[in-house]
N, C-alpha and C positions, 0 to 999 in steps of 0.2 A: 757303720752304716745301719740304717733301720731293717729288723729281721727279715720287713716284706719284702724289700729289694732284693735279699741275697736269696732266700726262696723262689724270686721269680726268675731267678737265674737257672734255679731247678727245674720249677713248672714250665717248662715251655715245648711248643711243638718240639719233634726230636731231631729236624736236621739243622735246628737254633741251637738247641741245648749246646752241643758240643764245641758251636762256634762261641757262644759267652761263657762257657766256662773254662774255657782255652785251657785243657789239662791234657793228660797223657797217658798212654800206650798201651797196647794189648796183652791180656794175657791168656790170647787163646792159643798159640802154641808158641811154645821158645825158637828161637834164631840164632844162625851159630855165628857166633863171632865173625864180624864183615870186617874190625880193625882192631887197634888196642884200644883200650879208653883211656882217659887221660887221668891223671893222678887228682883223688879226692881233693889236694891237698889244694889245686889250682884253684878251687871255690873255695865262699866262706858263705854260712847259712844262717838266717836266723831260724829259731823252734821255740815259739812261747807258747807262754801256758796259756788254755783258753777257757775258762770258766763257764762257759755257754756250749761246749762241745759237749755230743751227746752219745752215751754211754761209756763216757770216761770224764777224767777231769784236766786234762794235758789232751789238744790234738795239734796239729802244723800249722804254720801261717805263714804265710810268704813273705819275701821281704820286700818292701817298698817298690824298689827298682829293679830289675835283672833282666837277664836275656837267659835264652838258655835253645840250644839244639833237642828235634826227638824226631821221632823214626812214625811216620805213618802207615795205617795199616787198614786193611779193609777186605772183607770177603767178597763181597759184592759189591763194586765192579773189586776185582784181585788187586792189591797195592799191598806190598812189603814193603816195610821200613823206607819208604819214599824222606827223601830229608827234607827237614823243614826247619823254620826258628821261630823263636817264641818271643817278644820285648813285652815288659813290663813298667809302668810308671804311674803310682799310686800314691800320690801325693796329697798336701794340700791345696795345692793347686792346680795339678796336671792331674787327671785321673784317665789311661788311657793306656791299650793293649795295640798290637800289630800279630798277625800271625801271617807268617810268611811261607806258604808251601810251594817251595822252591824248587817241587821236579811234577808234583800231580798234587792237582787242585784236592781240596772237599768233594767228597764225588758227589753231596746230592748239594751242594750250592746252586744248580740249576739245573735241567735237563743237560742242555751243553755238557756242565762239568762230568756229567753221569757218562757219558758217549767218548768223550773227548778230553783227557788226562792232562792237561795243560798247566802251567804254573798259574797261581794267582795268590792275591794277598786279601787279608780279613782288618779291617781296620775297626777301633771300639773306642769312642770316645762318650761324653755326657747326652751327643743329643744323637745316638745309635749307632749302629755297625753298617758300615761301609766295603764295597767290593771293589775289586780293581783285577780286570786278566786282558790286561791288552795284546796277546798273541790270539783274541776270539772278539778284538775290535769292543773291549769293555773299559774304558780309562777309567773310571769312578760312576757309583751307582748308590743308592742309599740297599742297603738288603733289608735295615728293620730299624724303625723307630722307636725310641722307648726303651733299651735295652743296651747297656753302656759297658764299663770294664769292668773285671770280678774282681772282687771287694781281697784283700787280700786273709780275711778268715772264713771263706766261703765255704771253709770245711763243716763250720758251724748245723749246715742245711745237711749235714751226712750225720749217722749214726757208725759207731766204730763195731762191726760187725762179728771179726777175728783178728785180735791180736797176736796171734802167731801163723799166721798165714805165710806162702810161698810165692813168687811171682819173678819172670826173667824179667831184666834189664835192656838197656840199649844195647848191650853187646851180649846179651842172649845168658848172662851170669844167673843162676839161681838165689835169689833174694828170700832173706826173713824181712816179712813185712805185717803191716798192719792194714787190715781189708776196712775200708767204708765204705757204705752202700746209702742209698736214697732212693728215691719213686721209679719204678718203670724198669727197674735193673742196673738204674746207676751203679759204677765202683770206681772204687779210689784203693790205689795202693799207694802207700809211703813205708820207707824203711824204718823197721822197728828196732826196738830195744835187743843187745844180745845180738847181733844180724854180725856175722863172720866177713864179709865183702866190703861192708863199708864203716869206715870209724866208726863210735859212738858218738862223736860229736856233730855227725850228720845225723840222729835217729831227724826220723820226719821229709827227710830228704822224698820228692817225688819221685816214685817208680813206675806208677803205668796209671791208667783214666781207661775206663769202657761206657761206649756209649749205649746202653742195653737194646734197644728198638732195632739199631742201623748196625751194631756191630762195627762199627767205625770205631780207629780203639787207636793212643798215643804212644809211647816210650819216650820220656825225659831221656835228654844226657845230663850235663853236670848244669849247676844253676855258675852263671858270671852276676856274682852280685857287686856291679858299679852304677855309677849314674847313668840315666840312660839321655841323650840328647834329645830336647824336645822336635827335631827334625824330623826324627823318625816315625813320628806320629802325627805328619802333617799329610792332608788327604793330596792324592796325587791328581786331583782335577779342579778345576774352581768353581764354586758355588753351587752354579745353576747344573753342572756333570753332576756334582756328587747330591743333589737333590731328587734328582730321577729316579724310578722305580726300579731295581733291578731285574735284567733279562731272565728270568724262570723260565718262560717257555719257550723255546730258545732253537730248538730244534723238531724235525718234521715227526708229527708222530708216531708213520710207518717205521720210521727207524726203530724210533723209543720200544716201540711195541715188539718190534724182533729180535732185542736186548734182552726185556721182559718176558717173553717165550721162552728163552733160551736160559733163564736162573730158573724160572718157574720151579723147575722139576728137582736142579740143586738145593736151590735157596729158597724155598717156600713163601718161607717171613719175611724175607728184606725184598723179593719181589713184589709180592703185595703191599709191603708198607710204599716200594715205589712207584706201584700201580696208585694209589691213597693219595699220594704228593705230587704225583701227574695231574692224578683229575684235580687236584685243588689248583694246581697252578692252571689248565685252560680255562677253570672259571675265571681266575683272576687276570689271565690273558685277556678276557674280553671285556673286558672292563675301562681299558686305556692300553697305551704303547707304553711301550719300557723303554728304559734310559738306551737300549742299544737301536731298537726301531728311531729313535729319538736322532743319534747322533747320527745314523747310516742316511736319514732323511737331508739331513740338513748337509751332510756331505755329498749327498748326489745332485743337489740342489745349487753347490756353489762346484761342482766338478771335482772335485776330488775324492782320493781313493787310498786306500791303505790303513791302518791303524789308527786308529783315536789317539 
């Protein structure tokens, strides 16, 4: 793909970034082992060489298709290792991600998701990213236009920072890894050369993603590199649902505000980055209804009640 598109996967506000670069996990403090992990041996990886990677001449590249498990994480609002899954299909004709957090949403996908830890799903196809948390009455929603799947050499937009870097895994293992970094406090860990935990025929293998601004940060499990069904990347509403604006502002302010009193004093910086993305969304509130004002109108309008 052309350089500008995979940088603008980089450049973007910070509670998008994380969502179109669909990576992985924290390494702001390790986790003790919650199970066993499964045997390297159940994946199989590709690691080519990439000529365009910067301050090396070899960095990772994902393969085509895959799925893969990781562990969510976030200081503000608190989420450990929340489970999640990842599908991938990068083709020549399918070009398109699913991210499924499976116990607690993105916590700044909306105010809601900030207050209110609910599953929901991230969907990325060519004509933008799409939402879906229908336990908060959201069937489909567009979240952004313009901003599609990650290209599978996206590491291209990183600089490889320390090649013998340190960083825990999904089951909390100490990893030799290689640190890449980008705008804003971007990182990227991947398993390096020499690294005791995992073959050498995994070097490159994903290890953790930190999203620098929100601290919201992933842990990879094992990559399943098979075909992925094009089912799983079909949006869960029809047309005119998933054209709608998504609900941002979504909850009573008083609330929000006594949320954000209450990190203030902890969490400095991600309070006020969420003070920053509050006020951008009541501007943007007043602007039009959102796909969930949208759907709750026309349901109260023909009598019915419950979920989208």
């Amino acid at each position: 793909p052309p350089s500008h598109l995979i940088d603008r996967c980089i450049i973007m506000s910070s509670p998008l970034r994380i969502l179109s670069l669909c990576l992985v996990i924290s390494c702001v403090c390790a986790v003790p082992m919650m199970h066993s992990p499964p045997s390297p041996s159940s994946s199989s990886y590709h690691q080519l060489k990439n000529p365009n990677c910067s301050g090396t001449e070899e960095c990772p590249v994902w393969p085509t298709q895959f799925s893969s498990p990781f562990g969510l994480y976030s200081i503000f609002p608190k989420i450990t290792n929340a489970s999640s899954m990842f599908y991938s299909k990068y083709t020549d004709t399918v070009q398109a991600q699913v991210i499924d957090y499976k116990t607690k949403c993105f916590p700044f996908a909306s105010v809601g998701t900030l207050l209110f830890q609910n599953p929901c799903k991230f969907y990325f196809n060519p004509h933008g990213i799409f939402f879906t948390q229908p336990g908060r009455g959201v069937r489909c929603c567009q979240f952004m236009k313009g901003v599609g799947a990650v290209p599978p050499n996206f590491l291209k937009a990183f600089t490889l920072a320390d090649p013998n870097a340190e960083a825990p895994d999904l089951w909390g293992r100490s990893v030799k890894v290689e640190r890449w970094e980008a705008e804003d406090n971007f990182a990227y860990w991947t398993v390096a050369h020499g690294d005791t935990v995992y073959p050498e025929k995994m070097w490159g293998h994903d290890i953790a993603f930190q999203d620098g601004p929100t601290m919201v940060t992933w842990r990879w499990g094992l990559f399943n590199v098979t075909d992925q069904e094009d089912s799983i990347f079909a949006l869960p509403g029809t047309p005119q649902q998933c054209s709608q604006s998504c609900p941002w502002f979504d909850a009573a302010a008083s609330e929000l505000e006594d949320i954000l009193l209450a990190a203030q004093a902890s969490f400095p910086l991600h309070a006020s980055y969420a003070r920053a993305s509050f006020a951008a969304a009541s501007a943007s509130a007043a602007r039009g209804p959102s796909a969930e004002r949208v759907e709750s109108a026309e349901g109260a309008q023909s009598g019915e009640s419950g979920e989208s």
